[in-house]
C-alpha positions in Angstrom: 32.5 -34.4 7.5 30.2 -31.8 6.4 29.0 -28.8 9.1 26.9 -29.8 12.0 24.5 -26.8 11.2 23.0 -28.4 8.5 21.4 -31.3 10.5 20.4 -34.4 9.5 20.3 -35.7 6.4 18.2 -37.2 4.1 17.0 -38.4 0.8 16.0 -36.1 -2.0 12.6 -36.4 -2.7 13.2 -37.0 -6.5 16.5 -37.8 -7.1 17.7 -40.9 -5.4 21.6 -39.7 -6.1 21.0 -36.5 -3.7 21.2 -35.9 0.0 19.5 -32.6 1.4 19.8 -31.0 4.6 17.5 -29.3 6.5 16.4 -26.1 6.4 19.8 -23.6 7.4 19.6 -19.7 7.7 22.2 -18.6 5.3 22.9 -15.0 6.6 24.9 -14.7 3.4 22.5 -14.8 0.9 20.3 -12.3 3.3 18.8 -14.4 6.2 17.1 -16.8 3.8 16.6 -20.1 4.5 18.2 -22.8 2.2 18.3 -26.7 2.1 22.1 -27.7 0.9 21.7 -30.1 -1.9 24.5 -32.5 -3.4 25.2 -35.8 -5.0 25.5 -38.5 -2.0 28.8 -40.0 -3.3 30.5 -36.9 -0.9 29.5 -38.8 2.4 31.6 -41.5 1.4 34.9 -39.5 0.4 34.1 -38.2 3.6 35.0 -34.6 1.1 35.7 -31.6 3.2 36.0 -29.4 0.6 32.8 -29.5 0.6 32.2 -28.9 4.2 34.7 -25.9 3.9 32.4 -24.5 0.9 29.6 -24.8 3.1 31.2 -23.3 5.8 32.3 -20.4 4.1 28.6 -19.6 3.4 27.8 -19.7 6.4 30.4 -17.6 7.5 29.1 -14.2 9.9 29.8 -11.2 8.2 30.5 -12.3 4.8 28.0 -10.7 2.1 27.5 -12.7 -0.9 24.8 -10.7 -2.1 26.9 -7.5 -1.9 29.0 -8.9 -4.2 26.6 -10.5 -6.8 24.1 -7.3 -6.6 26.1 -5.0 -9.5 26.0 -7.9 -11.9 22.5 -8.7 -10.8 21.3 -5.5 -11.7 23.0 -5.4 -14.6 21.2 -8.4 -15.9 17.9 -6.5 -14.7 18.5 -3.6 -16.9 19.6 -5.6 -20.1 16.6 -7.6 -19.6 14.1 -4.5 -19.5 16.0 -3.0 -22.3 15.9 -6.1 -24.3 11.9 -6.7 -23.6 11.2 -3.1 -24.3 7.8 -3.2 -24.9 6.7 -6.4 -23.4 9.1 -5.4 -20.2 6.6 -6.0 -17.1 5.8 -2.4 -15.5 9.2 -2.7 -12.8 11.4 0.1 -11.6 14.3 -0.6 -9.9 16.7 3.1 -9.6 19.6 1.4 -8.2 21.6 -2.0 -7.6 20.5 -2.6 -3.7 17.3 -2.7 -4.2 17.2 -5.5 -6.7 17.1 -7.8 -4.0 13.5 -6.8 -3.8 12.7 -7.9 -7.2 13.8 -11.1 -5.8 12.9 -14.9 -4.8 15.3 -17.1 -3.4 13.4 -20.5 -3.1 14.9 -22.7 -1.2 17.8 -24.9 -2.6 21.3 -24.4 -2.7 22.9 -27.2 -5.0 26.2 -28.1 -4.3 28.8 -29.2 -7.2 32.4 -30.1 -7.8 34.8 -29.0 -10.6 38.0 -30.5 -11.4 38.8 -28.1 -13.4 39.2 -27.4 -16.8 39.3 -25.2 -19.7 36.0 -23.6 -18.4 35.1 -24.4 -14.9 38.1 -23.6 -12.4 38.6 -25.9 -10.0 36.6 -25.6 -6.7 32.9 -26.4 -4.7 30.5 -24.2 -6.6 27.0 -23.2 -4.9 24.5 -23.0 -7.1 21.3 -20.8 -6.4 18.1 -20.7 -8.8 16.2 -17.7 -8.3 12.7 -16.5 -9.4 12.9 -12.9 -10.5 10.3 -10.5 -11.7 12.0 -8.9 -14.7 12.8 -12.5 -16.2 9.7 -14.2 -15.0 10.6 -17.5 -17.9 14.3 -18.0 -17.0 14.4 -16.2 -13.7 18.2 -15.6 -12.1 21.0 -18.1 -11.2 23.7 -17.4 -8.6 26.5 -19.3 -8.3 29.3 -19.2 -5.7 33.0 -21.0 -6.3 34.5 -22.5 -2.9 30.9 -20.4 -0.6 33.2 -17.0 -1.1 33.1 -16.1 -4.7 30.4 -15.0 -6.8 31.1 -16.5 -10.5 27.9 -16.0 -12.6 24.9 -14.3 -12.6 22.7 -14.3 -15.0 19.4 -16.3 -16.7 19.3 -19.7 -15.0 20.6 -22.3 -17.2 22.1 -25.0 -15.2 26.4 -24.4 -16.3 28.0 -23.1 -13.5 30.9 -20.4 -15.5 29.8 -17.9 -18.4 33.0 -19.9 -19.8 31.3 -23.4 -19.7 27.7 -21.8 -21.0 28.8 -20.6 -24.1 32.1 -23.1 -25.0 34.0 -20.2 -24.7 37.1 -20.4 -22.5 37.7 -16.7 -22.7 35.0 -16.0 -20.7 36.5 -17.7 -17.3 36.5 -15.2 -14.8 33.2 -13.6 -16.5 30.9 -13.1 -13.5 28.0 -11.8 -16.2 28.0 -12.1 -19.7 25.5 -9.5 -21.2 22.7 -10.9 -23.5 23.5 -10.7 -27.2 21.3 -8.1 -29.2 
């Protein structure tokens, strides 16, 4: 049964496969709001690792974007530094205030892993951000089991730096700086 908090719901609008919730403060991720997106086959295994993912997020006190925010501002400065001179005119003197630089929108997606060579197993939460340093690929954050933070980095859909690049050495790689 997944949390009450997230209310009723209902059918993505283009995906028939997907459920969404409603809109749920996720104090987490800063006090944004999110809509909790996954694959409608979890209602009927009635999944709660799911809900316990979920739940984790939610959880008062806990500060995901604490722990993304090094790794995120990493990514910033290897981004400006690989633009150079077509960088857009941004400033950013340390980590914390990345989150400035930064927009949300308003979907989390929700995935299992069984596990393998490059995904551990686990629920992953999977945020696409816009960002203004990387205004074409923007910034994905993704979460193992609502607790973790994983990746961070350009948004490319894979939920591990591991599964990204084929490269099973690279589990446990929360960001994986651009090549040169």
């Amino acid at each position: 049964m997944l949390p009450l908090v997230l209310g009723g719901l209902t059918r993505h609008e283009h995906i028939d496969e997907w459920v969404q919730s409603e809109l749920v403060q996720v104090d987490s991720l800063g006090g944004h709001q999110f809509r909790f997106v996954f694959d409608k086959s979890v209602l009927a295994e009635g999944d709660l690792d799911f809900s316990k993912a979920i739940e984790n997020a939610l959880r008062p006190g806990l500060n995901l974007m604490a722990s993304a925010e090094t790794d995120v501002f990493r990514y910033f400065q290897d981004t400006m530094r690989l633009l150079a001179d077509e960088a857009p005119d941004l400033a950013i003197a340390k980590a914390a205030d990345v989150w400035q630089h930064v927009d949300f929108g308003e979907t989390i997606h929700v995935h299992r892993r069984r596990g393998d060579k490059y995904v551990e197993a686990g629920v992953y939460l999977d945020v696409e951000c816009s960002c203004e340093w990387e205004r074409e690929h923007g910034l994905q954050l993704v979460f193992r089991d609502g607790l973790e933070v994983v990746k961070v980095g350009m948004y490319d859909g894979h939920l591990t730096n591991a599964h990204a690049f084929g490269d099973p050495r690279l589990v446990g790689v929360v960001y994986r700086p651009p090549e040169k």
